[in-house]
N, C-alpha and C positions, 0 to 999 in steps of 0.2 A: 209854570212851565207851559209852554205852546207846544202844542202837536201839529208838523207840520204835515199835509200830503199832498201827491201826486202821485193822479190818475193816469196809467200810462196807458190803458187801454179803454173802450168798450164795446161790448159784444150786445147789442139790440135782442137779437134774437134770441138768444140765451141768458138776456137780463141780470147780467151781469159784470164788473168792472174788475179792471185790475190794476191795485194801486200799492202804493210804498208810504212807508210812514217813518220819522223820527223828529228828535225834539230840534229846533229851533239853532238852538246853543250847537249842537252837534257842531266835532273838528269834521266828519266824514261829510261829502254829500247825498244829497237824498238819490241821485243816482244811484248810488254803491251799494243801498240799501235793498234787502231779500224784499220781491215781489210779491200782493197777497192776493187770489183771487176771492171778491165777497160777490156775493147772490143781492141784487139790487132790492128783492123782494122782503130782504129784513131792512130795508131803510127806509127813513119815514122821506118821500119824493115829491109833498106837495107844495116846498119853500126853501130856498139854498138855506137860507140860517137853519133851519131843521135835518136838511139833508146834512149839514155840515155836522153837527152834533151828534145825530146818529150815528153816522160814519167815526167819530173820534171816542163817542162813550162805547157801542157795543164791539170796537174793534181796536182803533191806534192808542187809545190810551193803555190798554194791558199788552198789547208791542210795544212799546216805546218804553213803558217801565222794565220787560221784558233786555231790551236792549241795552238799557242803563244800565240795568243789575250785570250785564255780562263783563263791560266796561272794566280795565283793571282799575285796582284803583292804588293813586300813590302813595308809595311808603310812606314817604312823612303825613299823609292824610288819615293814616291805622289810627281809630278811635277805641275808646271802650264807656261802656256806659257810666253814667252818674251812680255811684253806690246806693244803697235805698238807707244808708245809715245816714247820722245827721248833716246838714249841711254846711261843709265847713270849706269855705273860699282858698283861707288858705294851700288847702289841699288840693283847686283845682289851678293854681295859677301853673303856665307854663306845660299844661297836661291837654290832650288832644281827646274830649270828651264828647260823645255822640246823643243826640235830641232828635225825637219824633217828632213830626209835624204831620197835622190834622185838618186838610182841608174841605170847606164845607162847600159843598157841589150847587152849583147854580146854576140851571137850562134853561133854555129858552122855553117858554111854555105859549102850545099852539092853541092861537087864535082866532077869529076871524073876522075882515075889515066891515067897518061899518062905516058909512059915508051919509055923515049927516048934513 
């Protein structure tokens, strides 16, 4: 999933921005989307790819799942889980069965240039 934003604001003097977030895929646009005011002062502001990361892990990624979770979702999409008894195919052919997914988080990690 991609977290997208826009920054519709910023306030210097009060070191802080204000921006919208949702995911990529979204039917809505990022326009339409509730405004958040963040304190610049929890973002890490020394390199876009950092600044970008900060801004998506300590804020738009729990919106945006936030968001999703609100999302109806379609009837014919109604799942239920995988039974913990044995595995047996037969029983799942033609049945609308729901799986966790576990993603393993990968940042960008700060550095600094050396020019040899």
């Amino acid at each position: 999933m991609k977290i997208i934003f826009k920054i519709v604001a910023y306030y210097p003097k009060e070191n802080r921005i204000e921006v919208k977030f949702c995911d990529e895929k979204s039917s809505i646009p990022i326009d339409d989307y509730k405004m958040y005011s963040i304190n610049c002062d929890e973002l890490e502001m020394s390199d876009p790819d950092l600044f970008t990361d900060s801004l998506i892990r300590k804020h738009g990624l729990r919106i945006v799942e936030k968001q999703i979770d609100r999302r109806p979702t379609n009837p014919y999409n109604n799942s239920k889980p995988v039974s913990d008894d044995e595995l047996d195919l037969n029983n799942l052919v033609g049945k609308v069965r729901e799986g966790k997914y576990f993603s393993r988080p990968r940042y960008p990690i700060k550095m600094r240039r050396i020019d040899l």
